[in-house]
Steps between C-alpha positions, in 0.01 A plus 500: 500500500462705176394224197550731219837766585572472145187653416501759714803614426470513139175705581648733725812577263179606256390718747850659546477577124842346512669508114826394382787769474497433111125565468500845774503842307583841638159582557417210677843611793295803431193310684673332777639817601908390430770686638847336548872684606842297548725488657822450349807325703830541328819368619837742435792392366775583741810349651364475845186450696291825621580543866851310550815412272391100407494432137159544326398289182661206650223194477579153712316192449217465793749232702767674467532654832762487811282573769147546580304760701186413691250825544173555689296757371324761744323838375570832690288842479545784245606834643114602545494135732332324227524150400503426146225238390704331301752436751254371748373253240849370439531508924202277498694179249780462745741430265849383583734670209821365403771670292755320361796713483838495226804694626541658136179687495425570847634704810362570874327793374279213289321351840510805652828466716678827354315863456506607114758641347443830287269417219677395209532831252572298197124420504347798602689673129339232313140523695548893430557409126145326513328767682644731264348299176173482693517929499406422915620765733762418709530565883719726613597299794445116502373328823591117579215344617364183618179273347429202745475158367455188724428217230913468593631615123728761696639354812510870686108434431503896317614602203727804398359741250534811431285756249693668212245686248139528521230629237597397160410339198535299221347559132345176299325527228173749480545507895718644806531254787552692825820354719466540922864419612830354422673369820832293558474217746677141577398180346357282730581085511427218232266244633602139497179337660205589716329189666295500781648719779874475343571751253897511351664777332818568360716846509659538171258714374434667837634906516573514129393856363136496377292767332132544547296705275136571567262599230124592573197343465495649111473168263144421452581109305691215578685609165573827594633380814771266283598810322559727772749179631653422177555936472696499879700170405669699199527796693675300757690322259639793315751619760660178479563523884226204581480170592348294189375099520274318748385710781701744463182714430177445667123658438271558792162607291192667692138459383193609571151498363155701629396395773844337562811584712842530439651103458848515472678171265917427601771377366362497105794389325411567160350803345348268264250333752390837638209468289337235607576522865312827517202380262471198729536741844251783346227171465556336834447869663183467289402191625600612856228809442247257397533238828513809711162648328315118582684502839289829562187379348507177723589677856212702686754615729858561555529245688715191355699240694644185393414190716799226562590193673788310529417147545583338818681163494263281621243666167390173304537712220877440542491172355460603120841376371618885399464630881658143641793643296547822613474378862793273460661810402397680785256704311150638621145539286348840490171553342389850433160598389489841309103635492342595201787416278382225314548479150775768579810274535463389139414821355800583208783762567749387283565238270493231657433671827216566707413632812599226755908581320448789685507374811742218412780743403447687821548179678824407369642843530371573866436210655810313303277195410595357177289440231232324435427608844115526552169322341208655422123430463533630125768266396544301203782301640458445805719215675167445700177354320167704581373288732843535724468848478177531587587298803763698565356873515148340673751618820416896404105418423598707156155717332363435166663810417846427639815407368785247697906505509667218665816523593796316633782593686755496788364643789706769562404597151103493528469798697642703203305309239186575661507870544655525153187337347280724687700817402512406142095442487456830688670652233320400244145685639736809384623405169901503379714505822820713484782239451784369321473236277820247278519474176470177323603368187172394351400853550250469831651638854469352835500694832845626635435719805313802599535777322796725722348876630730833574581347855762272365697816418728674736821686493838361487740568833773397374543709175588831377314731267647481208532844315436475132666812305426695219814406356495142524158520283668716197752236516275184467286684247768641278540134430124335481442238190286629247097430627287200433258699233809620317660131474119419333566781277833457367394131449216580284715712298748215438204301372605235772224215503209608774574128684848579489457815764427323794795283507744797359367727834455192755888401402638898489629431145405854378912630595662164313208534191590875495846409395470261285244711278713818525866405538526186311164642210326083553089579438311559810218266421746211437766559829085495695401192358862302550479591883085475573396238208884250449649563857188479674425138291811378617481591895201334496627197365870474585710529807832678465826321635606805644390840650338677187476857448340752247822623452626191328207608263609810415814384466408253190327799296840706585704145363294476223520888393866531558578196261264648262269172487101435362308606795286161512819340548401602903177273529696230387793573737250614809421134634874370543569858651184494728593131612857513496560918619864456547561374147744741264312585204812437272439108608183493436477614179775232421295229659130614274733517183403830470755755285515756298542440156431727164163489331698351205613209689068430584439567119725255406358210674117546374507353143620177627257470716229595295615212286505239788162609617363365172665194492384382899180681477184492306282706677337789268379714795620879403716584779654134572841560298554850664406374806708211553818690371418755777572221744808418334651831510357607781746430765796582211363844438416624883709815597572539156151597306167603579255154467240712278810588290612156459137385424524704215783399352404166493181613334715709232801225426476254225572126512 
C-alpha cells in the first residue's frame, strides 16, 4: 500500500495545471480547449399535466401517498433493433422501483395503465411563445415521440417529447449564441431515496408540461455559460406562463475540452453554480487525458486485463476483523489487481477526488453498492493498516507497477462489481468516456449513467401529428413580451442600479415597474431599488404569514400615490406589508403613527427642541443637535415631508 497518496495527489493536480475558477482567465478556457451548451428544462404553468387532465403544480410531501407501485425495469430495441447503452447499463443494477402514488395528482395513464390523451394545447401556445422569442423555426407538423429512460423516473420507462422550433438564437452581449431545438415533453418523477437496489419515487411531478431548450456548444467559459442560463431564465420568465421556485427549472450543461468528449452534468439547480461545475468537469477531463497519455506510455500492447479473486471461506486472510464482519453479513472479499496502474488511483481529478472516485461512483450506481464501497492500495484511510493489505492482495501476486481494489459485497452483487472495475480501467487507456455525470453542491460531479445514444429514440404509436398553423403563430406572436436585450435597455435608461437588473428580470417585475414609473410618475431608480435592494433584504430575512405577492407591492406605491404621501414613507411601510401581505394599508399607517400633517405643524415643534437638546446634551460635535432632532421628528414627519427637507429646516430654525 501507497505511503504517501497525499503526495501524489497534490503532485498530480500540478501536473493537471489545475487552478481555481477565481484565478482562470479567458485565455487560459482558451488553452484547455472549453466549449460548453445547456440545456435548459423549464416547467409550464398550466392547469393540467401534459398528456392527461390531473392537476399540474400540485406538490405533496414525499409520504404522502395512498398507494404504491412496484416496477421492474427492462430495455427494448429502437426501431433500427438497437439497444440503447444507457439502458443496458441501468438493465445491469437490477433495481426494484417503487412509486408512491396520491389520488390528487395521478391517474392510470401515470403507470402506464391508460394510452395518452391528446397533448395538452395550453402548453404547446406557451412553448410556441418561447420558440418564438428564441426567433427558432417552427415545424410545420409536430411529431410525439418517445426518449427511453430505465433509471425508473418515468414508470412507462420512455418519455414523451415532441420538437417545436429548431435553429435559433439568442443575442448576449458582443456575441450570438446559436439555439438547436425547443421541444415540449412530460416531467418525469421526484426522487425520494436511492439505496442499494431500492430506488423510490414519487408522481406529483411526473407528466407535468416541461420545456427543453438546447443551445450549442457556443460558450467558451464557465462565465459565459452562467450568462447564457441567467439570459433563458428571463426569457422564460417573461411570459409569465412558468413554473418559478425549487425545481421547477433545471440545467443539464455539456462540456468538453481538446482532447475531451462530450460529458453531460444533470439536474443543476442553480444557474449560479454552473460555473464551477464546468471549471471542475473541463479539469477532471484534463486529468482523464493525462492518465490515459501514462496508461499508453506504460502498455507495449493492447493487451490489458484485470486479475481478481474472491476469497474462499476457508482463506486465513478472513480472519482480519473487517472481513469477519462482512461474513456475518453474508458478504464475500474480492481482490482485484489492475496492471500498471500504480500511482494512478491517487492521481487528482477533482477536488478532493482522484482517480479510484472514478471507479467508486460507478460502483454505487451499477453495481448498487453503497459507499465507501472499495479500498485501495493508494489510500490514506484505509480501514485496513498496510501490513493487512498487503496480506490481503499477496492472493493476486500484484507487480511493482500495479495498483489493488478490494472490495466487499453480496454475492449476487460481485459479478457486477468486477466487470464494472475492469470496464472503467479500460476506459481510461482512451481518455474521457462518454457519460453522464450529477451535480453536487460543492461544485464537483459524480458519475450518473452512460451517456444515452440515438437508439433510445423511437416514434410514438399512440399519438397523432399534431399540425401547427400559420395562424396559431401570428396569434402567439402578436402578443410576445418585449425581448431580454430590450428589458437591459430600458433599464439603463431609467438609471436603475446595475445589481438591481438581475432580480427586476429573474422576478418579471419589468410590467408592475412599468406602471409605477409611467402611470403613477414614482422615479425609476427608486421603485428598482425598493423591489431588488429593501424587498429582496427582507425575503431573505423574514417569512411572510401569508401567501405574498408582487402585487401587494405595487399596490403600496399605488396607496401611497393616491393619498398623495412622501415616497420614503414605502421603505418604512414595506416590512409590515412584506410580513403581514394581507394587512390594509389604512391600519398600518395608524399602527406606525404615521399621518399627514402640514409643514407648519413640523416647524412648529423644532425650537423647542433645539432648546431641550442643550439642556440634556453637551456634546459640541457639528451635526449632533440636527441629528438627534431628526430622530425626533422623524417618525412625526413621514408621509408628510421629504427627510432632506426636514434636515434643513432644522438647520435653518432658531432656538
Amino acid at each position: 500500500m501507497s505511503t504517501q497518496p497525499q503526495n501524489n495527489y497534490d503532485q498530480t493536480k500540478k501536473i493537471v495545471g489545475y487552478k481555481r475558477l477565481s484565478a482562470m482567465t479567458p485565455a487560459d478556457y482558451a488553452k484547455l480547449g472549453f466549449k460548453c451548451g445547456l440545456e435548459i428544462h423549464q416547467q409550464l404553468k398550466t392547469r393540467h399535466k401534459l398528456f392527461c387532465r390531473c392537476p399540474a403544480g400540485i406538490y405533496h410531501n414525499r409520504d404522502d401517498f395512498n398507494s404504491e407501485v412496484l416496477r421492474n425495469m427492462r430495455p427494448t430495441l429502437s426501431e433500427l433493433g438497437e439497444y440503447d447503452g444507457t439502458a443496458l447499463m441501468e438493465f445491469k443494477t437490477r433495481k426494484n422501483i417503487t412509486y408512491r402514488i396520491n389520488y390528487q395528482t395521478a391517474c392510470t395513464y401515470d403507470i402506464d395503465d391508460t394510452p395518452p390523451f391528446l397533448l395538452n394545447r395550453e402548453a404547446l401556445d406557451i412553448a410556441l411563445e418561447m420558440a418564438l422569442l428564441l426567433k427558432l423555426n417552427i415545424v410545420g407538423e409536430t411529431h410525439i415521440t418517445r426518449k427511453q429512460y430505465l433509471d425508473g423516473s418515468i414508470p412507462t420507462g420512455f418519455q414523451r417529447t415532441a420538437i417545436l422550433g429548431v435553429e435559433g438564437r439568442v443575442t448576449i452581449p458582443n456575441k450570438k449564441i446559436g439555439i438547436i431545438q425547443l421541444s415540449i415533453e412530460e416531467d418525469s418523477c421526484r426522487e425520494v431515496s436511492d439505496i442499494g437496489h431500492e430506488r423510490i419515487y414519487t408522481t406529483d411531478r411526473l407528466g407535468m408540461p416541461l420545456m427543453e431548450t438546447v443551445t450549442r456548444p457556443d460558450m467558451t467559459t464557465p462565465q459565459e455559460a452562467a450568462e447564457v442560463g441567467h439570459y433563458l431564465r428571463f426569457m422564460a420568465r417573461s411570459t409569465s406562463k412558468v413554473n418559478v421556485g425549487s425545481g421547477a427549472a433545471r440545467q443539464d450543461v455539456n462540456v468538453s475540452i481538446t482532447g475531451g468528449t462530450r460529458v453531460e452534468i444533470k439536474g443543476v439547480q442553480r444557474i449560479s453554480h454552473i460555473p464551477k461545475l464546468t471549471h471542475h468537469e473541463a479539469f477532471r477531463q484534463k486529468a482523464l487525458i493525462e492518465i490515459a497519455k501514462i496508461l499508453q506510455q506504460r502498455l507495449a500492447s493492447h493487451d490489458w486485463q484485470a486479475t481478481a479473486l474472491v476469497l474462499n471461506e476457508h482463506d486465513s486472510r478472513l480472519d482480519l476483523p473487517l472481513f469477519k464482519q462482512a461474513r456475518a453479513a453474508g458478504k464475500r472479499v474480492a481482490v482485484i489487481n489492475l496492471p500498471l496502474f500504480g500511482g494512478l488511483l491517487s492521481f487528482f481529478t477533482q477536488p478532493g477526488q482522484s482517480f479510484a472516485s472514478e471507479l467508486s461512483d460507478r460502483l454505487k450506481v451499477i453495481a448498487c453498492l453503497e459507499k465507501p464501497n472499495l479500498i485501495h492500495s493508494e489510500q490514506s484511510d484505509s480501514p485496513l493498516c498496510p501490513e493487512e493489505f498487503t496480506q490481503t492482495v499477496d492472493v493476486v501476486q500484484p507487480g511493482a507497477h500495479d495498483a489493488q481494489v478490494v472490495i466487499i459485497a453480496l454475492q449476487d452483487d460481485l459479478k457486477t462489481a468486477l466487470e464494472t472495475i475492469e470496464e472503467r480501467c479500460k476506459l481510461a487507456f482512451t481518455g474521457v468516456p462518454n457519460e453522464t455525470r450529477k451535480a453536487l453542491s460543492n461544485g464537483t460531479t459524480l458519475f450518473e449513467r452512460v451517456l444515452p445514444g440515438p437508439d433510445r429514440m423511437y416514434p410514438d404509436t399512440d399519438s397523432a401529428p399534431i399540425a401547427i398553423t400559420e395562424k396559431q403563430i401570428e396569434t402567439i406572436r402578436a402578443s410576445l413580451p418585449p425581448s431580454v436585450a430590450s428589458q437591459f435597455k430600458q433599464l439603463a435608461k431609467w438609471q436603475a442600479p446595475p445589481d438591481t437588473h438581475h432580480y427586476i428580470l429573474r422576478n418579471n417585475l419589468m410590467p408592475l415597474i412599468k406602471k409605477l414609473v409611467t402611470a403613477h410618475n414614482y422615479p425609476a431608480p427608486f421603485v428598482c431599488t425598493v423591489f431588488a435592494h429593501n424587498l429582496k433584504h427582507l425575503q431573505g430575512a423574514i417569512k411572510p404569514s401569508a401567501d405574498f405577492s408582487f402585487k401587494k407591492i405595487y399596490g403600496l406605491f399605488r396607496y401611497v400615490a393616491e393619498k398623495k404621501l412622501k415616497t420614503h414613507i414605502i421603505k418604512e411601510m414595506l416590512p409590515a406589508v412584506y410580513e403581514h401581505p394581507n394587512i390594509s394599508f389604512e391600519s398600518l399607517l395608524e399602527s406606525l403613527h404615521l399621518k399627514n400633517i402640514s409643514k407648519k405643524e413640523i416647524a412648529d415643534e423644532i425650537p423647542p427642541l433645539k432648546r431641550k437638546f442643550t439642556q440634556i446634551c453637551t456634546s459640541r460635535h457639528p451635526g449632533a443637535q440636527t441629528n438627534w432632532i431628526m430622530g425626533e421628528l422623524k417618525k412625526l414627519a413621514l408621509g408628510s415631508l421629504e427627510l432632506k427637507n426636514l434636515r434643513k429646516m432644522i438647520e435653518g430654525a432658531k432656538s
